[in-house]
C-alpha positions in Angstrom: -65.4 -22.2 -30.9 -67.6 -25.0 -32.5 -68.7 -22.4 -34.8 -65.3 -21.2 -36.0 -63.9 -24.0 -37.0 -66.9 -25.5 -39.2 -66.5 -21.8 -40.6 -63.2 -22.5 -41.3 -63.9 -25.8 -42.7 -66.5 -24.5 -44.8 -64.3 -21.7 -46.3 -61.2 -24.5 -46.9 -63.9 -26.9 -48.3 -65.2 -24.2 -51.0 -61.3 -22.8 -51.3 -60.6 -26.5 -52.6 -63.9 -26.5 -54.6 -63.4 -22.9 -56.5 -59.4 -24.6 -56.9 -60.7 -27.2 -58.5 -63.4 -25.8 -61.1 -61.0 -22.9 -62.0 -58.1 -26.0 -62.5 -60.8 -27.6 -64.7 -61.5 -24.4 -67.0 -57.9 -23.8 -66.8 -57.2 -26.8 -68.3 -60.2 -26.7 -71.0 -59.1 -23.0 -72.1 -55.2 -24.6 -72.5 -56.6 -27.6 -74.4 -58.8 -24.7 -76.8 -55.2 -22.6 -76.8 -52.8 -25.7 -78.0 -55.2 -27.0 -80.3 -55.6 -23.4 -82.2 -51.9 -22.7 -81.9 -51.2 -26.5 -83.3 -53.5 -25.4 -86.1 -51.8 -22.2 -86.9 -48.3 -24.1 -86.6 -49.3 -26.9 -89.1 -49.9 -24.2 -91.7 -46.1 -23.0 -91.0 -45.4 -26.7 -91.7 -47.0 -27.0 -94.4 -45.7 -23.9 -96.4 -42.3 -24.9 -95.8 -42.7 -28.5 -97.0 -44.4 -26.5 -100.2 -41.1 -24.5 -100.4 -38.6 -27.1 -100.1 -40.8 -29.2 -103.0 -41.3 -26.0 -104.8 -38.0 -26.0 -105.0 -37.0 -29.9 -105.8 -39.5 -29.1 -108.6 -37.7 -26.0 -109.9 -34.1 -27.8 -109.4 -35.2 -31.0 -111.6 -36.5 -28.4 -114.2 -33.4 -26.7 -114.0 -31.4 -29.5 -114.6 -33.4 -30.4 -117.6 -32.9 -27.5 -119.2 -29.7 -26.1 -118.1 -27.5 -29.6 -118.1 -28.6 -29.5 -121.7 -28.1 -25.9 -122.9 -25.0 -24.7 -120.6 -23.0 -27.8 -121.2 -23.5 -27.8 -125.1 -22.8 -23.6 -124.9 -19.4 -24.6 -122.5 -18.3 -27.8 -124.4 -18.3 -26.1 -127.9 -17.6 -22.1 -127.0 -15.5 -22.5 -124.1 -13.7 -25.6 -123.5 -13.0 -26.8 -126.8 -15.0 -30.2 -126.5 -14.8 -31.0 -123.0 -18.2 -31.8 -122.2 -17.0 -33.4 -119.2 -15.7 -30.5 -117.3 -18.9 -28.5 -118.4 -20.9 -30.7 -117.0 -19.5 -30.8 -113.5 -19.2 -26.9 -113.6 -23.1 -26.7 -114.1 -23.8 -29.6 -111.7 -21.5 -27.5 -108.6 -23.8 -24.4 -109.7 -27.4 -26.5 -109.5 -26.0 -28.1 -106.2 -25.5 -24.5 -105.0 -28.9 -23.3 -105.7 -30.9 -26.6 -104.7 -28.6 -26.2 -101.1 -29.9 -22.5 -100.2 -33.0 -23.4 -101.4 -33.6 -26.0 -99.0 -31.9 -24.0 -96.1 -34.4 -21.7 -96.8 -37.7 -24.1 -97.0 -36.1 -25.3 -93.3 -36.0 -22.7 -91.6 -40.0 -22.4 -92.0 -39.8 -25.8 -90.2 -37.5 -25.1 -87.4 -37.6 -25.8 -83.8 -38.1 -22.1 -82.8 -40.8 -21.1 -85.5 -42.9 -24.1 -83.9 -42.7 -23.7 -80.3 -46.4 -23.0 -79.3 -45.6 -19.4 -77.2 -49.0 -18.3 -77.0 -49.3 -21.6 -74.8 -46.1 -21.4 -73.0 -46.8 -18.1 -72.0 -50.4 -18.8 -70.5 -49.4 -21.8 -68.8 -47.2 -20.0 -67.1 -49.4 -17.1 -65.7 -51.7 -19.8 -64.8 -49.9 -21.3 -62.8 -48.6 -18.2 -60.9 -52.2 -17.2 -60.8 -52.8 -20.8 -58.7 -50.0 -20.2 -56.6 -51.1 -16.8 -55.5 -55.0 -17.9 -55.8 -53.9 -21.3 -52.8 -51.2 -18.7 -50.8 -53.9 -16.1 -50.1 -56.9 -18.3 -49.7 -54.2 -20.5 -47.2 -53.9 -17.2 -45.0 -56.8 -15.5 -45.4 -58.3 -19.0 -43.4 
């Protein structure tokens, strides 16, 4: 009986100590797995910030030239010398445009475009994978 139970020993002892070391490379292949998911995700990052300047740029150019152009073309062609009211018309119109574009350039940047699934996902299977790995070395001892 001495014998069975320094069996059983042994085989609870090396369940714990093949727990442990997969645990450990578990944990090294999750740190590899966020860190090249946390790569990919700051290039999502980064093209949306480029979008939404992109498109700052592009607005303040498009003020330049339109809030000089449209108004003179409204103010003498259409509204008889009010300047005023052509310049509010173009300024909704810009406002418009610089709104949807920065919807847009967020969206890159949202909450669910940078939730690291990959990692998620494997975190999760690993630690099924330790529940059924301690549940069947626990009764097979």
């Amino acid at each position: 009986m001495t014998v069975v139970r320094g069996d059983s020993k042994r085989r609870f002892g090396g369940l714990l100590k093949d727990a442990a070391q997969a645990t450990t490379q578990l944990v090294r292949q999750e740190g590899r797995l966020t860190l090249l998911e946390s790569r990919r995700l700051a290039g999502r990052v980064a093209v949306g910030t480029g979008m939404i300047a992109l498109g700052g740029v592009l607005l303040l150019l498009g003020v330049i030239v339109l809030v000089t152009g449209v108004i003179l073309l409204l103010g003498n062609e259409w509204l008889r010398g009010n300047y005023w009211l052509a310049a509010l018309m173009v300024t909704v119109v810009l406002g418009i445009i610089a709104a949807a574009l920065a919807i847009w350039g967020k969206s890159f940047i949202s909450s669910e475009r940078l939730e690291p699934d990959e990692t998620l996902a494997t975190l999760r299977e690993d630690r099924e994978w330790l529940k059924r790995r301690l549940t069947s070395g626990a009764i097979s001892s």
